[in-house]
N, C-alpha and C positions, 0 to 999 in steps of 0.2 A: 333662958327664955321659956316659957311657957304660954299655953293656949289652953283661951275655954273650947272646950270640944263644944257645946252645944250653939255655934254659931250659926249664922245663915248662912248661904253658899257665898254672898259677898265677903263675908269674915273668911271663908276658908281658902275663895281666892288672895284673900290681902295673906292670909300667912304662909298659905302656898309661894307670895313676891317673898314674903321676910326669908321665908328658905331660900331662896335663889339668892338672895340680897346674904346670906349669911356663908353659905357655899362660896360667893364670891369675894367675900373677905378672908378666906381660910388663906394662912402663910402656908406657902408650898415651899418645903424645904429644898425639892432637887426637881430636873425633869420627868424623873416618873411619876412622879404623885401630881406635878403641873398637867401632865397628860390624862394622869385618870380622873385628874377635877375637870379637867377639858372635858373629855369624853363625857362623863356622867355630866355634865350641866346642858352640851350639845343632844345628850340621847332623849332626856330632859327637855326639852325645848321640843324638838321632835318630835317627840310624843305627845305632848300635850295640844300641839298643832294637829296632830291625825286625830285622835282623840273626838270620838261623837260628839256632840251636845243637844240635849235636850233638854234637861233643866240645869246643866251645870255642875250638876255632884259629881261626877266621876271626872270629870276635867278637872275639878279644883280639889279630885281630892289624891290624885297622879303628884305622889311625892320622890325625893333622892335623899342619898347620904352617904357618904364616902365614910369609909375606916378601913385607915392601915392604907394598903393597897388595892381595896375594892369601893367599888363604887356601884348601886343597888338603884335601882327604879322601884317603887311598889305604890302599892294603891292603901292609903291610911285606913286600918281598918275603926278608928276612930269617928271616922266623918257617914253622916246618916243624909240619904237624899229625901227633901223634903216634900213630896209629891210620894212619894210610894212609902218610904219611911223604912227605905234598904240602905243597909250599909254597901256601898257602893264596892266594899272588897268584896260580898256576894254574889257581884254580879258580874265583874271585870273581867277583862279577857286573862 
């Protein structure tokens, strides 16, 4: 799967669903890796629910990805908010 990075914050919310939607397809071989897809897609959720908005880039640009036995939250430093024209990883908490 791949993404043009230079989308509008509606493009990066729709690929921000496809990661969730793709997270949620992953075969989970046993309980612990079921528990850390749980966990990171719940923490995932959670966040992006507290998560400001003002124009929408840093909400939509709050990504996950599980490898192995961990599961990561970060802010895509790909994604540029389009009102200031910051990468929203320069500004994230």
């Amino acid at each position: 799967m791949s993404f043009d990075f230079s989308l509008t914050i509606k493009g990066i919310q729709e690929a921000q669903n496809e990661l969730v939607k793709a997270m949620a397809r992953l075969e989970a071989p046993g309980p612990r890796r079921q528990a850390i897809l749980y966990a990171t897609t719940q923490a995932h959720r959670y966040l992006t629910g507290i998560t400001h908005v003002d124009t929408g880039a840093y909400r939509a640009s709050q990504w996950m990805k599980v490898e192995g036995e961990r599961g990561e939250l970060y802010v895509n430093p790909a994604t540029v908010n389009p009102r200031s024209g910051l990468a929203p990883a320069e500004y994230s908490v």
